[in-house]
N, C-alpha and C positions, 0 to 999 in steps of 0.2 A: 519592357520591364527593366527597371533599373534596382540593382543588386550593391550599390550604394548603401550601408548602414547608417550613415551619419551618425554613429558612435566612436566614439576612438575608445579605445582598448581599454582596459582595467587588470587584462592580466594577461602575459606576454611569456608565449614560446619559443628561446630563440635556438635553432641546432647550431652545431659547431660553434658553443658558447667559448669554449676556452682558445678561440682563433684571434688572429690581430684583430679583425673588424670584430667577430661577436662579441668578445670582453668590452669592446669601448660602445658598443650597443647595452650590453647588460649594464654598466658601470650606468652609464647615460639615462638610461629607462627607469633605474634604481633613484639615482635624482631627481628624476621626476615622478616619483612617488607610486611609479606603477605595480605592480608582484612580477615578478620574474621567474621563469623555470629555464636551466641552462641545461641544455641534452648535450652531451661531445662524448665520445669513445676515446679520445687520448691517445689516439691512436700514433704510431713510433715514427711516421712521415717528418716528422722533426722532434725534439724531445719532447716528451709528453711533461715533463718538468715545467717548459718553460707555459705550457697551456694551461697548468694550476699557478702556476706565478703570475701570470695575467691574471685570472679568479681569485686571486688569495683574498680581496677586499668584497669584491661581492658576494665572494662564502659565507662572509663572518654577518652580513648584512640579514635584520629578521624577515625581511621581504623577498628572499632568495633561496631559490632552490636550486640544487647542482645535481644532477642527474647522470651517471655514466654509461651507456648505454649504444647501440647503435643504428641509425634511422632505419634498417633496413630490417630490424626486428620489430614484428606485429604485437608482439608480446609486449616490449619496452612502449611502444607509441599507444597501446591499451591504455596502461597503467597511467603514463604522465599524464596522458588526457583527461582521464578518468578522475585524477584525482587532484590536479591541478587548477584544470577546466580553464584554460586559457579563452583571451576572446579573439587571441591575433596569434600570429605565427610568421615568424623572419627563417626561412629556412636560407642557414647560412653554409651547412654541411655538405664537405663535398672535397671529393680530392680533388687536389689545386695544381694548378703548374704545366705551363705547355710544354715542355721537355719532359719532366719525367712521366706524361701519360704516354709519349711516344714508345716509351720502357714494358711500362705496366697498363696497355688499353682496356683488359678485360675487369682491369678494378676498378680504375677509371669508371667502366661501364656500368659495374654491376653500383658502385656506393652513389651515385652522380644521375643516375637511371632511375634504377630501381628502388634506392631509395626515395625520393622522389617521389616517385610514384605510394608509396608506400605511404608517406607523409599526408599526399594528396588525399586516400583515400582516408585516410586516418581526420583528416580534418572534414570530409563528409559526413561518417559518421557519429561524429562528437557533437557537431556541428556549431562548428569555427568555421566563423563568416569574414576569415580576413587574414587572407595571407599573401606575404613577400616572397619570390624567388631568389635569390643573388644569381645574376646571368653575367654575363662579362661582355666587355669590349670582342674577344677573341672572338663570338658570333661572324662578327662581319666581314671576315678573312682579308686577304689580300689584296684583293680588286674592288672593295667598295668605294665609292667617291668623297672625298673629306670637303667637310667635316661629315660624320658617319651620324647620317637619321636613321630612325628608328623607321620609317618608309622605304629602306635600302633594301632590296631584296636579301637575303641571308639565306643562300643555300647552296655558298663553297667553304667550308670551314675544313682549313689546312693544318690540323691536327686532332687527336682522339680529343684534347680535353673540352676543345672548341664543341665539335661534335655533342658531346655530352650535356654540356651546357646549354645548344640548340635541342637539341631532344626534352628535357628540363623544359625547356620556354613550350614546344611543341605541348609537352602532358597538360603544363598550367592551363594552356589554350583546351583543351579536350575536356580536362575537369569543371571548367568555366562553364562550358558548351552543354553537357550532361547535367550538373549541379546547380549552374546558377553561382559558384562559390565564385567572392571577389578576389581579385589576383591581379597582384602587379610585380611586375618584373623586372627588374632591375640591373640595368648591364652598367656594370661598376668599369673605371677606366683606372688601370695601374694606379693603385690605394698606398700611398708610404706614409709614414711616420710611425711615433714610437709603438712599440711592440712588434714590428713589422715581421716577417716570416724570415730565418735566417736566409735562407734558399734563392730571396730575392734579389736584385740588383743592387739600391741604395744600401740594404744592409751590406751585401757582398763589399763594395766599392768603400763604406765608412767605417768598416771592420779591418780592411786592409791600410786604409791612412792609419789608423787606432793603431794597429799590430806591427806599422811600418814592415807591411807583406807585400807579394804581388799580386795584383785581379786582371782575371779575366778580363778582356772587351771583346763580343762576340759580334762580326763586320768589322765594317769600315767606320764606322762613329757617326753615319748617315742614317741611321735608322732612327725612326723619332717615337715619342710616347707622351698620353696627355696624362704627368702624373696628376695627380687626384690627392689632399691632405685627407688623413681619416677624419677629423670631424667634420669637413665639409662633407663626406660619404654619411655620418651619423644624422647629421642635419637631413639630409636628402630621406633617408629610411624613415627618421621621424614624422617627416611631414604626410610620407606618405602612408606610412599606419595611422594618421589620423585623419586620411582622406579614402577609405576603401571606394574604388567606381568602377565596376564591370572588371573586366578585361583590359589590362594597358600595359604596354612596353616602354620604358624609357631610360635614358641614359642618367649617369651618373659618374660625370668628369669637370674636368677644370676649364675647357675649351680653350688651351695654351699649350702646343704640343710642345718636345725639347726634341733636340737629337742628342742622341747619345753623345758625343762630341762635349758638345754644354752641359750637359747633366758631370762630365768628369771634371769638368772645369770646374763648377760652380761648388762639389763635394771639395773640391781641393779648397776653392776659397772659403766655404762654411768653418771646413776644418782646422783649415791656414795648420794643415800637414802636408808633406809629399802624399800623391800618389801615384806607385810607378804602375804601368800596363802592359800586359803582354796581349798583344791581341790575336785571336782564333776565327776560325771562320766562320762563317752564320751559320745558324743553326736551324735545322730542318722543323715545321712548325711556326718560326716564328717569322712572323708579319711585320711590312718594313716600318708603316707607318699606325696609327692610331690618334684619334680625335673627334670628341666629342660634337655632336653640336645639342645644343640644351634648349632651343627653343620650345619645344613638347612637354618636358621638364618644367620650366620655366612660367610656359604659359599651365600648366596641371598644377604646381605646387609651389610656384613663388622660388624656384631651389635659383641661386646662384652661389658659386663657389666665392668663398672671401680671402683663403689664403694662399699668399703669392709661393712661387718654391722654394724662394732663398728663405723665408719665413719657417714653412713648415721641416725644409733641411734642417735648419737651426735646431730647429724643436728634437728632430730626431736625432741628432746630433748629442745636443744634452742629456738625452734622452738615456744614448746609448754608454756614453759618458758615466753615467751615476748606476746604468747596473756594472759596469767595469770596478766600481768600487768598492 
């Protein structure tokens, strides 16, 4: 039986709308003529300011709805469903960050988990026939073999947020199994550009050229990562809400890892600022390497990434530039 719609959406739920990636999804989806419903709680993991300053343009938009609420209430996922009647769903919500889950795991667990789950059921009984996970890179933990398929086994994940996010993949899979409901999943690989989450690295490192401060470097500058530009990640999402088929895991990266090392170099040349570094020791969670491989991807949905890093640094760069003013 194949659970394939071969519709693509007409009206679209995205959670954690006011996050870097869901505003450049919402913005995105509004361009392309679709209805919008954005659900986020605002919640204070960074300022809730800058989550309506991402939204402030698809607010004002008549095809958009801004929703406050939060996934793990049945009550809130009634109502938007109810009255929205989306035909897809990006669930993008969810606490972020392999460090600070290490802090907070039982939150981690409970918004990352059970909401989730929550959603899940919530799209059974509406009956929305097409939904998106955001899964992450961090799945594959430290001993997968690079570049990282989606055929990797995934079942040493080296911290709570990881965990969480394999549990996430695990319900999609269960809901699948049960319902028939279409579901892809999507392990996103280190996402930058503008809007990017303060908390982040590139933000960290181009705020401190900006501030003439000093940043962190956590290692030895050998640790590697395949950044990922956000509209290559927008692009990836798009095509895949307009291809719902079964069941499917796939990646969602640039397949161009850096080491830390070159990532400081090259913010130093985007920025042609100093950057001075003080460097700390690795930090427990975090995994040395990370890398895409997009074959699956690739051959499912045509995705290839288009922008280079010096490219999309640039962008963030300006980016971060013109809210400085």
């Amino acid at each position: 039986m194949t659970t394939d719609t071969g519709i693509p959406p007409d009206s679209v739920l995205v959670t954690g709308a006011g996050g870097f990636i869901g505003s450049h999804l919402v913005d995105t989806l509004l361009d392309d003529g679709l209805r919008v419903t954005g659900l986020d709680n605002f919640c204070d993991f960074y300022a809730p300011a800058l989550k309506q300053t991402n939204l402030h343009r698809a607010a004002a938009h008549p095809h958009c709805t801004i929703v406050t609420g939060d996934v793990r209430d049945d009550t809130v996922l009634e109502t938007v469903f109810r009255e929205t009647k989306p035909t897809a769903v990006v669930h993008l919500a969810a606490m972020t960050g392999v460090r600070p889950s290490l802090d907070r795991p039982t939150e981690y667990a409970a918004v990352n988990v059970e909401g989730t789950a929550a959603l899940l059921q919530a799209c059974v009984v509406s009956g929305c026939r097409n939904l998106l996970f955001a899964s992450s890179s961090s799945v594959y933990g430290d001993g997968a073999k690079t570049p990282f398929s989606e055929n990797e086994p995934v079942n040493r994940p080296v911290s709570p947020y990881a965990a969480t996010k394999l549990a996430g993949e695990l319900l999609c899979r269960t809901w699948h199994h049960l319902y028939g409901l279409p579901i892809t999943c999507l392990r996103f690989f280190t996402v930058y550009g503008p809007r990017q989450r303060p908390d982040l690295a590139i933000s960290k490192f181009m705020r401190c050229a900006r501030d003439d401060t000093v940043a962190t470097m956590f290692g030895d500058g050998t640790s590697s990562r395949d950044y990922t530009y956000v509209d290559d990640i927008i692009t990836g999402i798009r095509a895949a809400l307009d291809h719902p088929d079964g069941f499917r895991i796939l990646n969602l990266g640039s397949d161009h890892p850096t080491t830390l090392h070159d990532l400081i170099e090259t913010v130093r040349r985007v920025t042609g600022r100093p950057l001075h570094i003080a460097p700390a020791p690795a930090q427990p969670g975090d995994v040395h390497r990370t890398w895409a491989d997009l074959t699956r991807v690739e051959a499912a949905l045509g995705y290839r990434p288009q922008t280079p890093l010096v490219k999309g640094l640039r962008q963030q760069w300006q980016w971060m530039l013109g809210e400085a003013d």
